[in-house]
Residue frames as qw, qx, qy, qz and C-alpha x, y, z in Angstrom:
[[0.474, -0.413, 0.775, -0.067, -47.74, -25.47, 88.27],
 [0.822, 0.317, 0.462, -0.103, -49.95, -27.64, 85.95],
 [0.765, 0.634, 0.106, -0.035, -47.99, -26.22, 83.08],
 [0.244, -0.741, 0.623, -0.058, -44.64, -26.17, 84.62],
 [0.721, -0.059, 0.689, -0.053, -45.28, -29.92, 84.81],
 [0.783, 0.604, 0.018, -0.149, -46.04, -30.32, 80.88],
 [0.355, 0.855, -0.373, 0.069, -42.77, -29.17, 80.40],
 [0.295, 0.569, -0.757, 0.124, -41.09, -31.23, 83.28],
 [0.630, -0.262, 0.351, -0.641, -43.09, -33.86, 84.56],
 [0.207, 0.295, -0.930, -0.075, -41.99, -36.85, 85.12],
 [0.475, -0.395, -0.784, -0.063, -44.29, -40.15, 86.99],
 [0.335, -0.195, -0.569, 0.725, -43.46, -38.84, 90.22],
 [0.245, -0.013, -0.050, -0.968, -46.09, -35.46, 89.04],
 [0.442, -0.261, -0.582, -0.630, -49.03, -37.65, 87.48],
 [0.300, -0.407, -0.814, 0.285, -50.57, -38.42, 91.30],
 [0.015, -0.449, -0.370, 0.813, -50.85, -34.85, 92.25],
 [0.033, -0.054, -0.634, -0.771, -51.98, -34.39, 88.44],
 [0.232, -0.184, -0.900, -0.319, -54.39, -36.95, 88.54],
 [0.300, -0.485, -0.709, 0.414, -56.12, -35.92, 91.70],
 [0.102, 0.416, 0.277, -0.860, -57.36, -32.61, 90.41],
 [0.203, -0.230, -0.699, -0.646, -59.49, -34.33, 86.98],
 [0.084, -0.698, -0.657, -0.273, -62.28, -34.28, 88.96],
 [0.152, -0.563, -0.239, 0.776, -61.86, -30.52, 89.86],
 [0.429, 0.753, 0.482, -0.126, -64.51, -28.33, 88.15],
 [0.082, 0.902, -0.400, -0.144, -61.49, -25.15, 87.41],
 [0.210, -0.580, 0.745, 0.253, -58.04, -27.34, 87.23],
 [0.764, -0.018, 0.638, 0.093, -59.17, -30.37, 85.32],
 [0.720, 0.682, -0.018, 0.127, -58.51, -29.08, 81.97],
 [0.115, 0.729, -0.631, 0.239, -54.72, -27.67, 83.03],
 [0.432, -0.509, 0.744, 0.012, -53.92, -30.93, 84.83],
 [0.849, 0.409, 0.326, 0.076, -55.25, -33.11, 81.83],
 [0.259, 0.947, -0.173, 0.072, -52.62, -30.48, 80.09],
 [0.323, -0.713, 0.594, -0.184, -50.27, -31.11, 82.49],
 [0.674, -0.218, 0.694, 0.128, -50.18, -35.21, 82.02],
 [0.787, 0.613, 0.026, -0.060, -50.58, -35.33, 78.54],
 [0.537, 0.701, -0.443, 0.153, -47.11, -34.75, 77.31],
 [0.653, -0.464, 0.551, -0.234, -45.91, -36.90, 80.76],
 [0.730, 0.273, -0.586, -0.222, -44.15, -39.78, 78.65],
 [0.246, -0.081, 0.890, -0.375, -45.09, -42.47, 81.63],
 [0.434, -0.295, -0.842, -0.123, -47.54, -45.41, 81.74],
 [0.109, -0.059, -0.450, 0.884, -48.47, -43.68, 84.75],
 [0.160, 0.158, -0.196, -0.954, -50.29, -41.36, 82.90],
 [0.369, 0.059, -0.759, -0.534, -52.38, -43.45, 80.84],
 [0.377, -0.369, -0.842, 0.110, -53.42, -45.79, 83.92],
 [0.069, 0.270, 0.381, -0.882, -54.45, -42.46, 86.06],
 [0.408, 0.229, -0.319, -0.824, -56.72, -41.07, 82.68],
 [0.472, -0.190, -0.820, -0.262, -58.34, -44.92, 82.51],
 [0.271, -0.260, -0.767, 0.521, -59.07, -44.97, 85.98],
 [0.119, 0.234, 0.189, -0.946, -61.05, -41.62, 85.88],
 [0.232, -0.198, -0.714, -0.630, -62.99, -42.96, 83.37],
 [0.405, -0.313, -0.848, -0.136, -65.25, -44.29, 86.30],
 [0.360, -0.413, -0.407, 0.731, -65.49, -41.55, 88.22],
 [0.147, -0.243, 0.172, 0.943, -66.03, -38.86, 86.23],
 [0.245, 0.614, 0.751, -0.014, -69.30, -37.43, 84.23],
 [0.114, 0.950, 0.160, -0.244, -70.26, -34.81, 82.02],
 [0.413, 0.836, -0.358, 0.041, -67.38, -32.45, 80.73],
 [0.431, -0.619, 0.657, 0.014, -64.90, -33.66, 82.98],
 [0.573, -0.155, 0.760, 0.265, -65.03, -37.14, 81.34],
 [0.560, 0.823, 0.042, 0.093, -65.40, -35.94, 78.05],
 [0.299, 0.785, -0.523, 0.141, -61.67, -34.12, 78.46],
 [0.574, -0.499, 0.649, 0.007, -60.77, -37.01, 80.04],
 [0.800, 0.373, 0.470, -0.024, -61.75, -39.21, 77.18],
 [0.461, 0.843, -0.265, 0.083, -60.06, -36.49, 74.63],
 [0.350, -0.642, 0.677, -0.088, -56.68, -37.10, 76.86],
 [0.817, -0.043, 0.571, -0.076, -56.82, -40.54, 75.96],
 [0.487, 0.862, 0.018, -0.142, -56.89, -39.68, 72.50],
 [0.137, 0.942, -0.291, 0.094, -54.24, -38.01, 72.51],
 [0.357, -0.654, 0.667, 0.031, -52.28, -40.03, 74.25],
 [0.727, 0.261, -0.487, -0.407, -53.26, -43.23, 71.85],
 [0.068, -0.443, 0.858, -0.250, -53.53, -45.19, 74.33],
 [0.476, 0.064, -0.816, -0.321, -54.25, -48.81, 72.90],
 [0.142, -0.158, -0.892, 0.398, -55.54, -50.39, 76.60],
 [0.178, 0.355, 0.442, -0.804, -58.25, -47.63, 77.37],
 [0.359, -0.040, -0.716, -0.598, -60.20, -49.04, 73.74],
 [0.322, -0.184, -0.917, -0.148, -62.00, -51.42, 75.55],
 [0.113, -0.521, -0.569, 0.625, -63.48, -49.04, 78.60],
 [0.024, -0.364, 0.229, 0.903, -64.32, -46.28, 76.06],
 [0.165, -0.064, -0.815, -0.552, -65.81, -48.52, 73.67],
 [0.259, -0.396, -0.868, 0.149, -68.41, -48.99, 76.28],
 [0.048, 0.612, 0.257, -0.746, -69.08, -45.38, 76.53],
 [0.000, -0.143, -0.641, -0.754, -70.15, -45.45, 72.65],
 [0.313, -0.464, -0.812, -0.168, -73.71, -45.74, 74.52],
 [0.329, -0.097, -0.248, 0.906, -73.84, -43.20, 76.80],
 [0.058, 0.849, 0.519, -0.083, -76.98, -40.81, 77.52],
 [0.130, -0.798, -0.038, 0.588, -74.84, -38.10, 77.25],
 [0.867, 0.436, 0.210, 0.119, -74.17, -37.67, 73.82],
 [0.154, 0.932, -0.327, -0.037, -71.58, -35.35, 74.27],
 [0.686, -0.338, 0.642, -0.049, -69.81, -38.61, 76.07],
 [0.793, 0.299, 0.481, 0.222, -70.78, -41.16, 73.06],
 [0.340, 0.939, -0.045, 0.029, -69.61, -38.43, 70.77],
 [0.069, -0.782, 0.599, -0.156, -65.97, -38.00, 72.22],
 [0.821, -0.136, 0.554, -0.025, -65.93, -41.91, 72.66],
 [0.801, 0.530, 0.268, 0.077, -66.24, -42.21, 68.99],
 [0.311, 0.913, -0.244, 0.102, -63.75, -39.32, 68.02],
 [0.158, -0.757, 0.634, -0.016, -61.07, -40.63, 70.52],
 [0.777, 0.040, 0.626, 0.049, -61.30, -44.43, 69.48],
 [0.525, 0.819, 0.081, 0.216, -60.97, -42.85, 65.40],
 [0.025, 0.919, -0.384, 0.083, -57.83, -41.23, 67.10],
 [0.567, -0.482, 0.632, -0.216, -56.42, -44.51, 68.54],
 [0.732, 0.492, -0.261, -0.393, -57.08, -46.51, 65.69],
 [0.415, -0.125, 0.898, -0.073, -56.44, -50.04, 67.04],
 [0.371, -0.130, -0.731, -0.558, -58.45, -53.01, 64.83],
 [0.119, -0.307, -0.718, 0.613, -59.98, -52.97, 68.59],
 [0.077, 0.297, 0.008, -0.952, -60.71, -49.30, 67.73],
 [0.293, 0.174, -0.492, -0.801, -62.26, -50.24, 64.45],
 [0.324, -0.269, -0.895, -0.151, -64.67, -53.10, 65.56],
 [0.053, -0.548, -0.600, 0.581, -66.44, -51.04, 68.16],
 [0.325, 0.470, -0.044, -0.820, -66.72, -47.88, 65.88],
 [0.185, -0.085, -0.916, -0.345, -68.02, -51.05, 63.13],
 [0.285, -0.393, -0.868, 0.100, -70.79, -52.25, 65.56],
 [0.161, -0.407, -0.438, 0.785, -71.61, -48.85, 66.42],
 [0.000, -0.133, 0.259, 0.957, -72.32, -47.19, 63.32],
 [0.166, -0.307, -0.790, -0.503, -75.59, -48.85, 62.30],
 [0.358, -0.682, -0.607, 0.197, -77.45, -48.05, 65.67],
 [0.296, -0.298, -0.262, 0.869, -76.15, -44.28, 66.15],
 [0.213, 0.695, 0.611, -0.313, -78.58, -41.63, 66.81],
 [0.418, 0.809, 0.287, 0.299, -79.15, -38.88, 63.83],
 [0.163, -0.986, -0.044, -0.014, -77.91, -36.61, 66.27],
 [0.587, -0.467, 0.581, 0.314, -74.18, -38.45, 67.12],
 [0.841, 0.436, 0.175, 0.268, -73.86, -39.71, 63.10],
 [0.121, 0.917, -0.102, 0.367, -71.80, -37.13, 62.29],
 [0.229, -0.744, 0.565, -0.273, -69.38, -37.51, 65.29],
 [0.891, -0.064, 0.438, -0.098, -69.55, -41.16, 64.82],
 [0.710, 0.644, 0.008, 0.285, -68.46, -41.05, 60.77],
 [0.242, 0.821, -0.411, 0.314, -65.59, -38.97, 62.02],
 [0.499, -0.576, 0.641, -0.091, -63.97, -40.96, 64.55],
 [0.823, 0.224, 0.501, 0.144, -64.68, -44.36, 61.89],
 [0.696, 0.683, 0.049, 0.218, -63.01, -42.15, 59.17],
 [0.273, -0.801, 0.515, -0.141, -60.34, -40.66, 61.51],
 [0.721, -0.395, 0.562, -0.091, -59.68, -44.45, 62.24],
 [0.789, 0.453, 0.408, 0.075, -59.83, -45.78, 58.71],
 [0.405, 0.861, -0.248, 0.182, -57.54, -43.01, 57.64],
 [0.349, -0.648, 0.669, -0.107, -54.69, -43.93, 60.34],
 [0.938, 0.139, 0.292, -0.128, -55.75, -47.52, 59.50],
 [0.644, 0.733, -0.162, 0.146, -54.46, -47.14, 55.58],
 [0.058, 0.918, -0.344, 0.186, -51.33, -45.57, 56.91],
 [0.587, -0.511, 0.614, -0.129, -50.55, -47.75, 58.96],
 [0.097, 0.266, -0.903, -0.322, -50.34, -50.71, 56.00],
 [0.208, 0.123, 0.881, -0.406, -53.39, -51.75, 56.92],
 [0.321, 0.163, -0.295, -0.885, -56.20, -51.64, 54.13],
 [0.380, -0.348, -0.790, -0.331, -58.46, -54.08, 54.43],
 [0.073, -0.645, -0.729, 0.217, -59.88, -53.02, 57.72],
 [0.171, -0.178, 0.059, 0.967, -59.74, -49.50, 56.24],
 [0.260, -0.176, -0.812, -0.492, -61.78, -50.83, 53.20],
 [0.311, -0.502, -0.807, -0.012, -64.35, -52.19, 55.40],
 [0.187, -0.599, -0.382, 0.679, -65.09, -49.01, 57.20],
 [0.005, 0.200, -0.451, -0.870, -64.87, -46.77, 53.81],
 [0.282, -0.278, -0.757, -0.520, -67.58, -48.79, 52.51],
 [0.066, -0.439, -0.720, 0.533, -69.83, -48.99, 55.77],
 [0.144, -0.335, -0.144, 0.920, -69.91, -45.52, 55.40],
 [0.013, 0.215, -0.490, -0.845, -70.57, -45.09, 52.06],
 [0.304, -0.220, -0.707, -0.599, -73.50, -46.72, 52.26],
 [0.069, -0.285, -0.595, 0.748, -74.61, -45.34, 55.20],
 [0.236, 0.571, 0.632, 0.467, -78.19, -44.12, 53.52],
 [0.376, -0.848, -0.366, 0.078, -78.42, -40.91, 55.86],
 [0.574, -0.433, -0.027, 0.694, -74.74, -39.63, 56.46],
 [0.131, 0.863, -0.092, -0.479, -74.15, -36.01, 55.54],
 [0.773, 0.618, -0.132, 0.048, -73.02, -35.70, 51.85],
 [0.013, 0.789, -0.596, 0.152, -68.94, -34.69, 52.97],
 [0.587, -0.233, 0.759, -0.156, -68.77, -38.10, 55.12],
 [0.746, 0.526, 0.146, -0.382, -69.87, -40.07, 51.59],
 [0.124, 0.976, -0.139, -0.116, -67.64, -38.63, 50.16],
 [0.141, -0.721, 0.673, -0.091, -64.65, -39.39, 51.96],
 [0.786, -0.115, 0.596, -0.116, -65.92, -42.60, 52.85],
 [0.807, 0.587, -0.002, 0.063, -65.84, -43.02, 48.19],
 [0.236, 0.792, -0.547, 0.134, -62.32, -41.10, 48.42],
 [0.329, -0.598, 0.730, -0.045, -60.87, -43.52, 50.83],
 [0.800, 0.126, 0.587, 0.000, -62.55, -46.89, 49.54],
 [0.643, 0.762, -0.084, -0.007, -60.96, -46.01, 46.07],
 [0.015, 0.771, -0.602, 0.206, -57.57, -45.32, 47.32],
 [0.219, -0.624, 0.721, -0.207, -57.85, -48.34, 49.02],
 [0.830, 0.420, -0.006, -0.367, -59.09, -50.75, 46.66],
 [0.674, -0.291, 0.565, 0.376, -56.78, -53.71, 45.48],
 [0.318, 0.328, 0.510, 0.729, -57.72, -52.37, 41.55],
 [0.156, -0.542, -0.189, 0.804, -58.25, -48.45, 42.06],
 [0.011, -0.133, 0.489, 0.862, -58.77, -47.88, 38.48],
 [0.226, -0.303, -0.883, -0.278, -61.44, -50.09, 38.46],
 [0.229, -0.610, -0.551, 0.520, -63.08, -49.21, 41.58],
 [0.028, -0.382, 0.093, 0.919, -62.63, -45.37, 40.41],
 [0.109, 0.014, -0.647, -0.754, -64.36, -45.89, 36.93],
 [0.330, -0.525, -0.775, -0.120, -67.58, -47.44, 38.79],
 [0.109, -0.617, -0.508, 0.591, -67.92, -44.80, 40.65],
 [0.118, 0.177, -0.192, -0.958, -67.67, -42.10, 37.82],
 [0.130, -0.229, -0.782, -0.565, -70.11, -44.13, 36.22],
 [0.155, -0.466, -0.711, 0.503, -72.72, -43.89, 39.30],
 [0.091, -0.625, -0.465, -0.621, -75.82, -41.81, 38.57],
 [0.527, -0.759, -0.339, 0.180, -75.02, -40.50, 42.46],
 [0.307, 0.869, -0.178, 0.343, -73.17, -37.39, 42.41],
 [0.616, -0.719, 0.308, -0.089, -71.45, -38.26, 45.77],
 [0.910, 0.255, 0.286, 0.157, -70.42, -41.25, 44.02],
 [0.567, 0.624, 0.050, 0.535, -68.58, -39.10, 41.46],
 [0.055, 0.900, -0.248, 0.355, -67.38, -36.21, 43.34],
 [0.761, -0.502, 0.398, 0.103, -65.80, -38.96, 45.78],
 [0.855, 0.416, 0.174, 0.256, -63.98, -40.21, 42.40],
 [0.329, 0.874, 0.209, 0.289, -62.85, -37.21, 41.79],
 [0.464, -0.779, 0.400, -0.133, -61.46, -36.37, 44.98],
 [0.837, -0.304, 0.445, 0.098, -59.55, -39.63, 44.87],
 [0.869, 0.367, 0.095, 0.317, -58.45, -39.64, 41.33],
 [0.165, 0.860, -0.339, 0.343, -55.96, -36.33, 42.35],
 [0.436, -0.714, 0.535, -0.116, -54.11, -38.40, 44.64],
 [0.883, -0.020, 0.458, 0.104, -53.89, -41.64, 42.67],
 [0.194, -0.558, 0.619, 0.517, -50.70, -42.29, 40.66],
 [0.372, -0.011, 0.878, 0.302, -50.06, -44.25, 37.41],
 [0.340, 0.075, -0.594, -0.726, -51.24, -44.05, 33.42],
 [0.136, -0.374, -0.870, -0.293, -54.31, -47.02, 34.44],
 [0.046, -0.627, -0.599, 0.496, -55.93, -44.36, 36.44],
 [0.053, 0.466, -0.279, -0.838, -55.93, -41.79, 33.55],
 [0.053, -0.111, -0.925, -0.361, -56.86, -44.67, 31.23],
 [0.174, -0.431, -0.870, 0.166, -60.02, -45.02, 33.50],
 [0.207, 0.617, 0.231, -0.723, -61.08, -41.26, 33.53],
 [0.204, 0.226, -0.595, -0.744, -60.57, -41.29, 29.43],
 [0.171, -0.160, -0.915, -0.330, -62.74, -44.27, 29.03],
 [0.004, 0.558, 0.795, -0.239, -65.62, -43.31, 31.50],
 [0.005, -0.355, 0.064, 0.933, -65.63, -39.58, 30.35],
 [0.098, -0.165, -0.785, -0.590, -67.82, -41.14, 26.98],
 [0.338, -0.534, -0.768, -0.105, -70.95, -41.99, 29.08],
 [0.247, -0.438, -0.568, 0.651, -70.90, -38.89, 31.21],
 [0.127, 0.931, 0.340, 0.030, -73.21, -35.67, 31.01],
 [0.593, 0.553, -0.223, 0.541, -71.21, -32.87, 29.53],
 [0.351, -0.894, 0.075, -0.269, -70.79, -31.31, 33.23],
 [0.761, -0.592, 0.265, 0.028, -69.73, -33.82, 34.44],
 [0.780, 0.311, 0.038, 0.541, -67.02, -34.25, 31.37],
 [0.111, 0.891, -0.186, 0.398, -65.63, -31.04, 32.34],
 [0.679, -0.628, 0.364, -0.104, -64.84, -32.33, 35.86],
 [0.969, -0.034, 0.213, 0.123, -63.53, -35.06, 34.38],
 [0.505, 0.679, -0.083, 0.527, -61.09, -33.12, 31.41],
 [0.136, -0.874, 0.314, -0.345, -60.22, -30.63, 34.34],
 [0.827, -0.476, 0.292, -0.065, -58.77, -33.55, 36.52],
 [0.885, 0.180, 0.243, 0.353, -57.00, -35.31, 34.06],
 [0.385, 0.833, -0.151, 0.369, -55.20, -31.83, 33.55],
 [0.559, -0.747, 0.222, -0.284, -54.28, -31.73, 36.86],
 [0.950, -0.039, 0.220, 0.216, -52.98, -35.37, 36.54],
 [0.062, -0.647, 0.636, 0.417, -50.27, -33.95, 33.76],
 [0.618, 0.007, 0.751, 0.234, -50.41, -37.42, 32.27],
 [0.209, 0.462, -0.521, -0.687, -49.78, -37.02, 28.65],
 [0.079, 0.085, 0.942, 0.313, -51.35, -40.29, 27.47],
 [0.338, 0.595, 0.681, -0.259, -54.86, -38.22, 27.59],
 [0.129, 0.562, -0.113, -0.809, -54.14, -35.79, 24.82],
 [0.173, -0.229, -0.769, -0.572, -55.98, -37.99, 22.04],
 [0.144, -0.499, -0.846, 0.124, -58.77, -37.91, 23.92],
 [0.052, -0.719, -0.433, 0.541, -58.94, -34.48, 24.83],
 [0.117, -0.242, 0.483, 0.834, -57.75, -33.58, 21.57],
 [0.203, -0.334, -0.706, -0.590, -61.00, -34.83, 20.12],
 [0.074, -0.788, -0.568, 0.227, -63.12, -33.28, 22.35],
 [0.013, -0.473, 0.118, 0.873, -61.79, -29.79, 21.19],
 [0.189, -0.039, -0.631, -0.751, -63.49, -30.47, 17.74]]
């Protein structure tokens, strides 16, 4: 029935829905069941559980939210960043990163500095989840400001760094610029975030900016650097790479 309902389930479903989240067997299939439910309904049923629920149950309730991106259920969620359970604060973070309100992004902002070793790591991903919708959305300054957090997060796993370099490059107001200080960086994250970012960035000043830092770099890391700029296509590096053949 629960997945009968996915398919045709209109408000009129999301009571009998709603009344089986806290059921230990049905509450994943009726969370199933209201998801794709295109009603407000829905949304207020999945907030409401919030307070009720514990453990897994509000965990997939919390994913459900998610999913549904629903902008209102930021502000109850945000409050579950704290949580003893971490499985809880964990899935807070991820489904606020999925929602990606500037709501979204000031809680997962005020969160990051206090989260435990164990949650970082599910924290960075919901603040880069959120920062990546951010961008998209036209938004880049609070993108920025999350990119960088990260990045200078002194603990976060190397991958989260990373990204956090790839995205704060991309979304820089001078990219070339921003790109060249990082090759220069005597942190390898630093650079391999560059790196990552210069394949996706357009335009001859971002070539310019691999030719010109390439001088100061160890020869490894000129290789990375030559191998990108193939990648790129951009003819305006073949002096440059011409005289490195000799």
């Amino acid at each position: 029935a629960c997945r009968q309902l996915s398919v045709i389930g209109t408000a009129e479903a999301v009571p009998a829905l709603a009344a089986l989240l806290g059921d230990e067997k049905l509450s994943h299939m009726a969370r199933y069941g209201l998801e794709p439910i295109p009603s407000p309904a829905v949304d207020a049923a999945l907030r409401e559980a919030l307070d009720k629920l514990q453990g897994r149950l509000l965990v997939g309730v919390i994913v459900s939210l998610g999913v549904r991106q629903d902008a209102r259920a930021v502000e109850p969620i945000a409050k579950l960043l704290t949580n003893t359970d971490s499985d809880v604060a964990q899935a807070a973070a991820r489904t606020l990163g999925a929602i990606a309100t500037p709501e979204a992004a000031k809680a997962l902002q005020g969160a990051l500095p206090n989260v435990s070793a164990a949650s970082q790591l599910a924290f960075c991903e919901g603040a880069l989840r959120c920062a990546e919708a951010l961008a998209a959305k036209g938004d880049q300054q609070r993108a920025l400001a999350l990119y960088n957090q990260m990045r200078a997060l002194p603990l976060a796993p190397q991958q989260v760094r990373t990204a956090a370099v790839r995205g704060a490059i991309l979304n820089a107001k001078d990219s070339a610029k921003s790109l060249q200080e990082a090759l220069a960086s005597s942190d390898y994250v630093q650079f391999a975030g560059a790196i990552r970012a210069a394949q996706e960035l357009r335009g001859a000043a971002v070539t310019k900016a691999l030719v010109a830092g390439m001088a100061a770099l160890s020869d490894d890391h000129k290789i990375v650097v030559m191998q990108t700029i193939g990648k790129r296509g951009d003819a305006s590096a073949v002096p440059a790479l011409s005289a490195a053949t000799k």
